[in-house]
Structure formats: C-alpha cells, structure tokens
Backbone as numpy.savetxt, mean C-alpha at the origin, in Angstrom:
# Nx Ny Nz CAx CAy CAz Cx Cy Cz
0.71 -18.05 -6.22 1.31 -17.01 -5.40 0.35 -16.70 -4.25
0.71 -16.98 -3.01 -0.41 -16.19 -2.03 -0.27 -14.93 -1.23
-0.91 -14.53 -0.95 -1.70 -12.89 -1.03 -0.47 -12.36 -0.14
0.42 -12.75 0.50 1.59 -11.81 1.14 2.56 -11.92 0.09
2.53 -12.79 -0.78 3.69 -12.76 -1.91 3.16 -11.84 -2.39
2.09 -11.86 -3.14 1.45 -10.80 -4.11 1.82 -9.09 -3.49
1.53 -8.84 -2.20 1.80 -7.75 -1.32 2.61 -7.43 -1.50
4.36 -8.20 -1.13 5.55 -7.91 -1.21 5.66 -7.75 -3.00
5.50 -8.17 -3.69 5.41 -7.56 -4.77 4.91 -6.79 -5.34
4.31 -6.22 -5.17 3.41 -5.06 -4.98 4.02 -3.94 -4.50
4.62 -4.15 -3.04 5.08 -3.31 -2.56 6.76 -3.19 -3.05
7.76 -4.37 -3.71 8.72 -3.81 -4.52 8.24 -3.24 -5.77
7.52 -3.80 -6.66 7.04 -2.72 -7.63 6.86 -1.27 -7.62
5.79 -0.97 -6.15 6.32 0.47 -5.87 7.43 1.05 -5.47
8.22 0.85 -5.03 9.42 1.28 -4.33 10.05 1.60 -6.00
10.24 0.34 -6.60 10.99 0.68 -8.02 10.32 1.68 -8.66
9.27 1.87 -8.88 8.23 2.84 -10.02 8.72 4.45 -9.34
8.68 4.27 -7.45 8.88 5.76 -6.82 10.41 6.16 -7.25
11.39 5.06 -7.00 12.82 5.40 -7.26 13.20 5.93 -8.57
12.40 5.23 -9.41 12.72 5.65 -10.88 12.21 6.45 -11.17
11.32 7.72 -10.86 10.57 8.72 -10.70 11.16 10.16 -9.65
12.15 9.29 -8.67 12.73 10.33 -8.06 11.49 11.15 -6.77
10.92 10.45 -6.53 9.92 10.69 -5.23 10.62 10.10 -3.48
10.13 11.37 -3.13 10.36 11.91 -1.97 10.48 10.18 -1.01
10.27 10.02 0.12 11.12 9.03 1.11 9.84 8.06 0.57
9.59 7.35 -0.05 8.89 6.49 -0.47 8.43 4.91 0.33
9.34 4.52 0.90 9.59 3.44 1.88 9.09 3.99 2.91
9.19 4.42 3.56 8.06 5.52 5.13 6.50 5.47 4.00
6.51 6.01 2.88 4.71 6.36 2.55 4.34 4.86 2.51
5.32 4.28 2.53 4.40 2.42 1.94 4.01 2.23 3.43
4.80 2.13 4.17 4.95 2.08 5.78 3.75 2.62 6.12
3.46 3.96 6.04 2.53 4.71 6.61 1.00 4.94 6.07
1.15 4.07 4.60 -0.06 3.88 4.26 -0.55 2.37 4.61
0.09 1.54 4.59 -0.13 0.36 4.90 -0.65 0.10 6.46
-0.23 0.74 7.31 -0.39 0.74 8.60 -1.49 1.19 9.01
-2.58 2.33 8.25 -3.74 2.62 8.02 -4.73 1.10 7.40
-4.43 0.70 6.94 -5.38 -0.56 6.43 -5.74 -1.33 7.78
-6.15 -0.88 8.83 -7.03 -1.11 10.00 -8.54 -1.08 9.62
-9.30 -1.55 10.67 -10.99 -1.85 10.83 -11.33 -1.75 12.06
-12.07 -0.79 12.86 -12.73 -1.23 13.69 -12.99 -2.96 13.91
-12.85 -3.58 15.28 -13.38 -4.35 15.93 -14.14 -4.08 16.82
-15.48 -4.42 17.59 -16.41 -4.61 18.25 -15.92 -4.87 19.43
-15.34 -6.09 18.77 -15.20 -7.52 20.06 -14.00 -6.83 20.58
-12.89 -6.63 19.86 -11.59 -6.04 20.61 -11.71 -4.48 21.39
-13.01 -3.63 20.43 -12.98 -2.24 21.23 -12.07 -1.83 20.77
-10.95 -1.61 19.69 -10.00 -1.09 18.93 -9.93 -1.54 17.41
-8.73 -1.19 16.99 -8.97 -1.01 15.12 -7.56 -2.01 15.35
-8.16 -3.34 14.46 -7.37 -4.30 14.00 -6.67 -4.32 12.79
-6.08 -4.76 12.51 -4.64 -5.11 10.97 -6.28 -5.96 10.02
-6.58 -5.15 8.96 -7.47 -6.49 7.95 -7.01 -7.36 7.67
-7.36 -8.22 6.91 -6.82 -9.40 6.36 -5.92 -9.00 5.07
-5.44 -10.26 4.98 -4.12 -9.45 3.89 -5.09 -9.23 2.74
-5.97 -10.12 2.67 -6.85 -10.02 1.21 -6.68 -8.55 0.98
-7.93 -8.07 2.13 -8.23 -6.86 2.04 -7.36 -5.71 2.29
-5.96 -5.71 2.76 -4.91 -4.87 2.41 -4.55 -5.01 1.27
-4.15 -5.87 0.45 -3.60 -6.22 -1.17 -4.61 -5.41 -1.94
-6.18 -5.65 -1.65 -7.12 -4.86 -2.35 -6.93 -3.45 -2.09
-6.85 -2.66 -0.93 -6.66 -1.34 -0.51 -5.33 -0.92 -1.19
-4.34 -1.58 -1.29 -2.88 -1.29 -1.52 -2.76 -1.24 -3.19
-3.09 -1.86 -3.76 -3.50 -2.24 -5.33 -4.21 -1.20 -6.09
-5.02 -0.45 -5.14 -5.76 0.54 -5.77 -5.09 1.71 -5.52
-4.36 2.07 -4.41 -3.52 3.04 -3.85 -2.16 3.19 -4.33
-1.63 2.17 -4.82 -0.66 1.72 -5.96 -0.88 2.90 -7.54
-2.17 2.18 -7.41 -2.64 2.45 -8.95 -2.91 4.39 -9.25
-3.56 4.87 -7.77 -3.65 5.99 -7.89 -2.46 7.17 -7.93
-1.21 6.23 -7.07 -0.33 6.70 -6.91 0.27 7.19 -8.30
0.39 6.12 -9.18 1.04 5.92 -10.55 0.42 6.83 -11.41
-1.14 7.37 -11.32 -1.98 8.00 -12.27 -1.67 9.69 -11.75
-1.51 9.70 -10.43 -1.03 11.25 -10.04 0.43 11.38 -10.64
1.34 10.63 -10.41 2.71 10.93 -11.21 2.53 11.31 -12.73
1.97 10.54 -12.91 1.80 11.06 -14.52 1.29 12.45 -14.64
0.27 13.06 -14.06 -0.39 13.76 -14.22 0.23 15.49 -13.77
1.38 15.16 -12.69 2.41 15.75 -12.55 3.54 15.99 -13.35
3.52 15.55 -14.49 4.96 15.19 -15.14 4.61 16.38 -16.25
C-alpha cells in the first residue's frame, strides 16, 4: 500500500469513526487539519505541503488523539 493509499484510508476511517459518533462537520476538520501539515521552506520563503510520509505520521497521531478525546467525553 503506498503512503497516499494509507492517508485516504486513514482519512475514511475517520470520517466513519466521526459519523458513527455523531460529531460535528467532520469532513471540513480533516480538511482543515490536514492543510496545516505545512513546513517552513528557506529556499521558497513560505510554508510548503510535507511529504506525504510526514503528513500520514502527523495525521495518524491526530487520528489517534481524536479517538482518545471521544472516549473520554462519552
């Protein structure tokens, strides 16, 4: 599987976990957290898209925290 498959799965996994939980516009928070997974560049003088690696890693953990606050709400 490579790392944008893994992503998109990732990112339907959440969508299903938020729907079945009944959370607020969920598709905009994936959107709007994902779009944050920027880096400063030097060379460009602005904040670039990371590599997917390192979005899947950021997203995976943000996933995970997401899932541990629901619970903790319930």
């Amino acid at each position: 599987m490579t790392v944008l498959q893994s992503l998109d799965k990732l990112k339907i996994s959440y969508i299903k976990f938020m729907e079945k939980n009944d959370y607020g516009d969920f598709g905009y928070v994936w959107w709007d957290r994902i779009k944050d997974c920027q880096k400063w560049c030097n060379k460009e003088n602005t904040y670039v898209q990371m590599s997917d690696s390192q979005t899947l890693k950021i997203m995976r953990n943000w996933v995970k925290e997401q899932k541990q606050i629901s619970k903790t709400n319930i």
